[in-house]
DRENPA-3360 file (N, C-alpha, C; in nm, 2 decimals, always signed):
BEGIN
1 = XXXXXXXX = +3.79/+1.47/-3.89/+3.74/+1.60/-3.89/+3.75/+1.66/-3.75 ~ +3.77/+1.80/-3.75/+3.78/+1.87/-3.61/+3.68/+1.93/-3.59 ~ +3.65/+1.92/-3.47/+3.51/+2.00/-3.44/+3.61/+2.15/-3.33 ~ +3.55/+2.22/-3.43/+3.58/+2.42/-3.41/+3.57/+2.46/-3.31 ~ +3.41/+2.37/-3.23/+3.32/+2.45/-3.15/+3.40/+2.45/-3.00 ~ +3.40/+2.55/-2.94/+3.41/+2.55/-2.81/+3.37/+2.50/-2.66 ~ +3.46/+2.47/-2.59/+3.43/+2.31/-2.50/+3.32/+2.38/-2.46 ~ +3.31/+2.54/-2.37/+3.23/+2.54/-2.31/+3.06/+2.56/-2.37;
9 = XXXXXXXX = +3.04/+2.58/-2.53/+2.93/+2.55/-2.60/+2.92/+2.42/-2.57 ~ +3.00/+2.34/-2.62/+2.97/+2.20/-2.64/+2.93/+2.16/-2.49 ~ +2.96/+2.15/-2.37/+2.98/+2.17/-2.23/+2.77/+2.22/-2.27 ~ +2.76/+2.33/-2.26/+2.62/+2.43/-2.26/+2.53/+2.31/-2.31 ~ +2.58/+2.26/-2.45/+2.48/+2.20/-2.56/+2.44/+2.06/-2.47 ~ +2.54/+2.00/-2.43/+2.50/+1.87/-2.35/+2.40/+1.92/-2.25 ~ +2.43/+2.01/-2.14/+2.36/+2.03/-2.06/+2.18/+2.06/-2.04 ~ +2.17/+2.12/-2.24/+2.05/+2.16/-2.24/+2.01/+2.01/-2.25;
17 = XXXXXXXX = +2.04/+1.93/-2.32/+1.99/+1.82/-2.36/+1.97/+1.72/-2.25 ~ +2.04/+1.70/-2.13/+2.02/+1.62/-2.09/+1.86/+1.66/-1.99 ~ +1.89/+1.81/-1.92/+1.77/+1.90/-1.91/+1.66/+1.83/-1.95 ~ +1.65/+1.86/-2.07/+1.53/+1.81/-2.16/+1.50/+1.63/-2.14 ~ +1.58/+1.57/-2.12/+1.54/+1.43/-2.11/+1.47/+1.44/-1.96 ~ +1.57/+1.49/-1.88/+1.51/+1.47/-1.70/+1.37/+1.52/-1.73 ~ +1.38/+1.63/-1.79/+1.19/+1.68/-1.78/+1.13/+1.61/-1.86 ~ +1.15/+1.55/-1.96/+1.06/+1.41/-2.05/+1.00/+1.32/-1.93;
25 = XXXXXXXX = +1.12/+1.28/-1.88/+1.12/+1.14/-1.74/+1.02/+1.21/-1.68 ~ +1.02/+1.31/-1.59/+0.96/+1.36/-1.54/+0.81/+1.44/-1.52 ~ +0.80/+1.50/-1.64/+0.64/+1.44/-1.70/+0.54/+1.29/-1.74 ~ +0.65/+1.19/-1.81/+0.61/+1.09/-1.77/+0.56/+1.02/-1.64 ~ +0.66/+1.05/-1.53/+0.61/+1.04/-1.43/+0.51/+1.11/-1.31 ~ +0.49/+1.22/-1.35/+0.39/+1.29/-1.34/+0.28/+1.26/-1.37 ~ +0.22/+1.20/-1.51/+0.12/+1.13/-1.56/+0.10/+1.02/-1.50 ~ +0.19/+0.95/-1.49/+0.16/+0.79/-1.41/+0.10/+0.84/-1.28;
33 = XXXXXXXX = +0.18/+0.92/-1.18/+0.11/+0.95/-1.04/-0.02/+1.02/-1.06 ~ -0.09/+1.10/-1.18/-0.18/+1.16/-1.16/-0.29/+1.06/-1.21 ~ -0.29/+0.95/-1.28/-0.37/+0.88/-1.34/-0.37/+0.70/-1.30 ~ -0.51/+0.62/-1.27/-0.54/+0.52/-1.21/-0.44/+0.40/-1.37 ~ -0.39/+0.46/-1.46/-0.35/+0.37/-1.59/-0.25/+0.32/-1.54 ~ -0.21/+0.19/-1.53/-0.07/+0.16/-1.51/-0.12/+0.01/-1.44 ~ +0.01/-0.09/-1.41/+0.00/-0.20/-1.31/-0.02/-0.21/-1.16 ~ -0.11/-0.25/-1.07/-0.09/-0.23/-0.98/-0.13/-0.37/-0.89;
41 = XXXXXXXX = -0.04/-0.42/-0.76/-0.05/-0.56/-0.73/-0.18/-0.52/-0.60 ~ -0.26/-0.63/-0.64/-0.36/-0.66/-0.54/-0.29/-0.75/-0.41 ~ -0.38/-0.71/-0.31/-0.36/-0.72/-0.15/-0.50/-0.81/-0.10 ~ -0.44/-1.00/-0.06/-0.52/-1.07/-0.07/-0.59/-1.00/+0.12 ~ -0.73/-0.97/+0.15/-0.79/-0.94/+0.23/-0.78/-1.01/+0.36 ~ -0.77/-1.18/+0.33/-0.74/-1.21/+0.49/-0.62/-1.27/+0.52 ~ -0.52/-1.28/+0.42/-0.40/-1.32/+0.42/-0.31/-1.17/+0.46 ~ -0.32/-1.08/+0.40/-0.25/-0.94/+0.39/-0.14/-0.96/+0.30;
49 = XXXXXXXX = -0.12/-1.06/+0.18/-0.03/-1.10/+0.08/-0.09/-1.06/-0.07 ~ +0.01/-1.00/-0.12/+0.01/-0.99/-0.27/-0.06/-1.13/-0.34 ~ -0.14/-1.06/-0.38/-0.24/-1.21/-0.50/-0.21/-1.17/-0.65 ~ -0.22/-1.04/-0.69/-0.21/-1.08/-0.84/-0.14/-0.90/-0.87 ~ -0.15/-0.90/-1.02/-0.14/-0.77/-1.05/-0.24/-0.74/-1.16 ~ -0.26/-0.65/-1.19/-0.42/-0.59/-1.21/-0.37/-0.52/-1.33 ~ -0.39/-0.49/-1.47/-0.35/-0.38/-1.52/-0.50/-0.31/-1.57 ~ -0.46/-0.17/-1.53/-0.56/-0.08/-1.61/-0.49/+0.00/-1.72;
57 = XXXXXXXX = -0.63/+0.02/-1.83/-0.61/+0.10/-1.86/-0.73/+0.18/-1.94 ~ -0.71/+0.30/-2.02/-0.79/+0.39/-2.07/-0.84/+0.39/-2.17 ~ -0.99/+0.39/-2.23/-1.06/+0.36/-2.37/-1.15/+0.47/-2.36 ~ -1.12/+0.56/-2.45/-1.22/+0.65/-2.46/-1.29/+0.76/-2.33 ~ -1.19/+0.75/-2.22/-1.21/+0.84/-2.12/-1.30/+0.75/-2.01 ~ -1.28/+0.60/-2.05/-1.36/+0.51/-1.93/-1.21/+0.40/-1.89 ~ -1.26/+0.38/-1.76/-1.11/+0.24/-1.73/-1.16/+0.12/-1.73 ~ -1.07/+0.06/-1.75/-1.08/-0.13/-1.73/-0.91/-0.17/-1.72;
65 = XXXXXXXX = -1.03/-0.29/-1.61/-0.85/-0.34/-1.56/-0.87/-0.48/-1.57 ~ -0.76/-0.55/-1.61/-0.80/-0.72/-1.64/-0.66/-0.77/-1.53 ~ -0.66/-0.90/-1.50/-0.57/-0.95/-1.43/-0.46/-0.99/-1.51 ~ -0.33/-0.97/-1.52/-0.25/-1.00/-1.58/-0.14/-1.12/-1.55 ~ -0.14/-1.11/-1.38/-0.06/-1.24/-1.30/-0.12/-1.27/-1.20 ~ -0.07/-1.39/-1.15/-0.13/-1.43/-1.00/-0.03/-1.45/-0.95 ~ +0.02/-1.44/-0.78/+0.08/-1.47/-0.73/+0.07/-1.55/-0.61 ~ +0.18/-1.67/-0.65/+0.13/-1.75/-0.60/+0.01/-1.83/-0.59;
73 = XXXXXXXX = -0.03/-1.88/-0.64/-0.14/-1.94/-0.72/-0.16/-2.08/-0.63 ~ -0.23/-2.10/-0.59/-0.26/-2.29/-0.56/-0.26/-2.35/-0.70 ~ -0.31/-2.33/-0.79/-0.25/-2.37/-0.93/-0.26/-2.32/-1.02 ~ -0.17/-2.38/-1.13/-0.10/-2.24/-1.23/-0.25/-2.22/-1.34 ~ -0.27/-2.14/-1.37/-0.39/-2.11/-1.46/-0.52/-2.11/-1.44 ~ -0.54/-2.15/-1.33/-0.71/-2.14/-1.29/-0.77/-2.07/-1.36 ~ -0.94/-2.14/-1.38/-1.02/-2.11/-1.41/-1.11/-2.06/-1.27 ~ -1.24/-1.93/-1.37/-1.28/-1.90/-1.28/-1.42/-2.01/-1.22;
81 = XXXXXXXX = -1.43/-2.10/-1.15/-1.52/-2.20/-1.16/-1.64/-2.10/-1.06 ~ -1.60/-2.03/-1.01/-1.77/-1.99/-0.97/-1.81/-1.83/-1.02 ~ -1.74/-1.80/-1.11/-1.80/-1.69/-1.22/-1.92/-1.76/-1.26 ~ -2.00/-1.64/-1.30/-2.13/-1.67/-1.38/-2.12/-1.61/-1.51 ~ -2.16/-1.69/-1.61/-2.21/-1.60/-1.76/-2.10/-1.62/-1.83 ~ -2.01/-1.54/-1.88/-1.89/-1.56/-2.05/-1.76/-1.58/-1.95 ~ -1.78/-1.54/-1.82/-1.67/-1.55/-1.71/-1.63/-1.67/-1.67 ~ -1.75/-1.79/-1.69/-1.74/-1.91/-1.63/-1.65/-2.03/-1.67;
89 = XXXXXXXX = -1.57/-2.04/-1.58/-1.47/-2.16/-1.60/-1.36/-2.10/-1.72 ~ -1.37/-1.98/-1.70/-1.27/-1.91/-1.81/-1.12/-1.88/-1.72 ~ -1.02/-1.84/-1.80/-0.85/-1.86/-1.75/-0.91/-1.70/-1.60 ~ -0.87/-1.73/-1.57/-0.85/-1.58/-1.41/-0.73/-1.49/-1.52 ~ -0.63/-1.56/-1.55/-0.52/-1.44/-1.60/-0.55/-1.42/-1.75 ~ -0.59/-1.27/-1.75/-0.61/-1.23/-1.90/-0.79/-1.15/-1.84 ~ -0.82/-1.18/-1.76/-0.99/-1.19/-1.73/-0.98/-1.02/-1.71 ~ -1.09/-0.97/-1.80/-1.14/-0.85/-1.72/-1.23/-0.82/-1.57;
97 = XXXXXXXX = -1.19/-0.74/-1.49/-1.24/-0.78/-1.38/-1.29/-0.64/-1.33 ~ -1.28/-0.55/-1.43/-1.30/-0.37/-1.36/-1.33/-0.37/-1.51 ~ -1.42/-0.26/-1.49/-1.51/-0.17/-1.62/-1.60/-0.07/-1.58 ~ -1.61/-0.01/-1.70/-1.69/+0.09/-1.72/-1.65/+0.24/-1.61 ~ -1.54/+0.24/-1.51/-1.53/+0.34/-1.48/-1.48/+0.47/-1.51 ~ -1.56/+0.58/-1.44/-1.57/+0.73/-1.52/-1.51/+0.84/-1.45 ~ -1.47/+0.95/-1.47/-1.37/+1.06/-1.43/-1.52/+1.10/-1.35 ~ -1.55/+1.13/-1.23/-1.62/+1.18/-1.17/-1.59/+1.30/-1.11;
105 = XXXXXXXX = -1.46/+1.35/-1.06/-1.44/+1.48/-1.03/-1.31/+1.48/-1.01 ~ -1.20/+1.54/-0.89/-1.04/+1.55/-0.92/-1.03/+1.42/-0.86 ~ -1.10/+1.35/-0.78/-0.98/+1.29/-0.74/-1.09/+1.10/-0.76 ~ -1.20/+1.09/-0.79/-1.30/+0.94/-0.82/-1.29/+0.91/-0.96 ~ -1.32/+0.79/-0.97/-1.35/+0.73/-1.11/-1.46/+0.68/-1.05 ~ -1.58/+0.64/-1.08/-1.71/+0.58/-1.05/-1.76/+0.51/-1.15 ~ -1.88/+0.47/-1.09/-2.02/+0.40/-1.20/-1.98/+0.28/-1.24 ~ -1.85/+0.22/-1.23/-1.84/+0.09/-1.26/-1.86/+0.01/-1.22;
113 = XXXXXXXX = -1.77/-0.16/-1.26/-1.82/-0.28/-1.18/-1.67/-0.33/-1.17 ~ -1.67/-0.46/-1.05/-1.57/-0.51/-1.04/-1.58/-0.64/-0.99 ~ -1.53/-0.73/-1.03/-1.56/-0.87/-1.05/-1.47/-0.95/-0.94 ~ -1.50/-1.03/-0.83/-1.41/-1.08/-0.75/-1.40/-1.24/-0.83 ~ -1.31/-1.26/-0.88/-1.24/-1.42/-0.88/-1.27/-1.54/-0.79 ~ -1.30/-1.48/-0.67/-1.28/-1.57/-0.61/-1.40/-1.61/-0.56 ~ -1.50/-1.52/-0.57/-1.63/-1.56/-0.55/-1.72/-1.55/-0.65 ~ -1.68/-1.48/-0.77/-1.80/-1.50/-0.92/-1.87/-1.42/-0.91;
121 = XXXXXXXX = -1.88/-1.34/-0.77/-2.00/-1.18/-0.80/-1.92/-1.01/-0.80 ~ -2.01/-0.95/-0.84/-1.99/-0.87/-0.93/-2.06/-0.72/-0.85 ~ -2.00/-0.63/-0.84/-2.00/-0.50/-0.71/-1.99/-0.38/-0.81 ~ -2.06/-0.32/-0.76/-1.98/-0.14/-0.83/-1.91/-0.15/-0.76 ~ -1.81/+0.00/-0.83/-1.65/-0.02/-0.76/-1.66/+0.15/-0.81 ~ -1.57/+0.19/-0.73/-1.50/+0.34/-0.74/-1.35/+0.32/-0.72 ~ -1.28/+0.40/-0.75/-1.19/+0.42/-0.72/-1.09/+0.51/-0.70 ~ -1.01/+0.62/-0.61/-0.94/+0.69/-0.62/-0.76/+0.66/-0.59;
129 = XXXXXXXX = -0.69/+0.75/-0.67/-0.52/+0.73/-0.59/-0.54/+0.77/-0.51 ~ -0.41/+0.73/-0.42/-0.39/+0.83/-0.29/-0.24/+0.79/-0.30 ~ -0.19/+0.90/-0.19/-0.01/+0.83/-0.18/+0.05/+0.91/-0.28 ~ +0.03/+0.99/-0.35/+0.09/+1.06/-0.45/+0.05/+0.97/-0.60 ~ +0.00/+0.90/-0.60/-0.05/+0.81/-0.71/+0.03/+0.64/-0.69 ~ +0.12/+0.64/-0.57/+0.15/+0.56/-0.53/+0.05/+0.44/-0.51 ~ -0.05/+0.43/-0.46/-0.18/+0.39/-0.44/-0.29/+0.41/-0.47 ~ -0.36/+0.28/-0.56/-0.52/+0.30/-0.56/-0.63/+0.20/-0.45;
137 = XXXXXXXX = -0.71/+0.34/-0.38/-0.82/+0.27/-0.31/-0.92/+0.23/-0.42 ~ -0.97/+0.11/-0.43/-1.02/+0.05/-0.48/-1.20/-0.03/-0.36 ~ -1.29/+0.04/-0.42/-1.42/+0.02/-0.30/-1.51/-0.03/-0.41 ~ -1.54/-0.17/-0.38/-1.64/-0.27/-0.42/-1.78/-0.25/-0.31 ~ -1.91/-0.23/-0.38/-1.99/-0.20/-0.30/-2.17/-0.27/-0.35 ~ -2.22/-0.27/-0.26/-2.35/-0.33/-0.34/-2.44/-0.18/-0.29 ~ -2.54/-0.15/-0.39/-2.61/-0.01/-0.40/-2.52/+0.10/-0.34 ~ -2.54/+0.12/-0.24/-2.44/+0.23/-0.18/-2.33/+0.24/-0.10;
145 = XXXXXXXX = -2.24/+0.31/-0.15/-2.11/+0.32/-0.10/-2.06/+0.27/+0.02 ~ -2.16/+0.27/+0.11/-2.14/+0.26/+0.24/-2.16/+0.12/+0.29 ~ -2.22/+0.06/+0.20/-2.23/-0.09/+0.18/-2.12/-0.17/+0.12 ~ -1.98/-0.18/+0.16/-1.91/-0.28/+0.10/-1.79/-0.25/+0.18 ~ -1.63/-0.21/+0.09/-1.53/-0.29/+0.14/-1.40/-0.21/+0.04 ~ -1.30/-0.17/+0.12/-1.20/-0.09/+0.01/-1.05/-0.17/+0.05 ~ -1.00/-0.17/-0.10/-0.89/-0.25/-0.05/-0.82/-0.12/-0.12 ~ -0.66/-0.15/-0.11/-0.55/-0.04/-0.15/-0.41/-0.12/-0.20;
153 = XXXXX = -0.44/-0.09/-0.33/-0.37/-0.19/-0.45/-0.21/-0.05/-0.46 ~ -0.16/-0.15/-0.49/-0.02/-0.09/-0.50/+0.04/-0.08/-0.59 ~ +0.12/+0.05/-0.69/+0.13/+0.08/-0.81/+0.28/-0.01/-0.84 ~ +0.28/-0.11/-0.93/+0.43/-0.17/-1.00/+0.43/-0.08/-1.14 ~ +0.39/-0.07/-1.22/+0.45/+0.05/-1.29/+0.34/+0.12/-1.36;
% end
């Protein structure tokens, strides 16, 4: 069968189309930079090395992020042995370790908690991007803000 149409339609017709995908991509990725949802690798504090990757994500307009890998591990599957309560001696990969945080204004999520692995206790936590969404500051704290410790997790996808 011959196609009638002319190259420079056909030429036009590709163009719009491809258009339309780049700005798909491009919204997509607009969403990811504007929003804490996505993977991002944690930064071990006195080593300054990649420990795990963290994934969050969104329920109902609140976040949680569970551990999904470790890096580099002294051994493969640990359990959390100094967690306390449904946490205890449970796998670290798969563990929820961030909850309950809430859209607080353009740029916080607040009110939640966040669970360190490695010592079994348990912090409010806030957290904002920075970096273009490149980066989440991530601030574990006991009562007030000003009482704790921010680390800056790095976005894998």
């Amino acid at each position: 069968m011959k196609n009638n149409m002319p190259v420079s339609m056909t030429a036009g017709i590709l163009a719009v189309l491809i258009a339309a995908q780049i700005a798909g991509y491009s919204k997509v990725a607009l969403a990811q930079s504007s929003s804490p949802v996505g993977v991002w690798k944690t930064i071990d504090d006195n080593s300054n090395k990649a420990k795990s990757h963290v994934q969050i994500w969104e329920h109902k307009g609140v976040l949680y992020g569970k551990i999904i890998k470790l890096i580099d591990p002294d051994e493969p599957n640990p359990l959390c042995d100094k967690c306390k309560g449904k946490h205890h001696n449970k796998p670290v990969i798969g563990m929820m370790i961030m909850w309950n945080l809430k859209k607080a204004d353009s740029e916080w999520w607040e009110d939640g908690h966040i669970m360190d692995p490695d010592n079994g206790k348990t912090y409010r936590c806030k957290i904002k991007l920075v970096d273009g969404g490149k980066k989440l500051d991530v601030r574990g704290f006991i009562g007030i803000s000003l009482l704790g410790r921010t680390q800056t997790w790095i976005r894998v996808k």
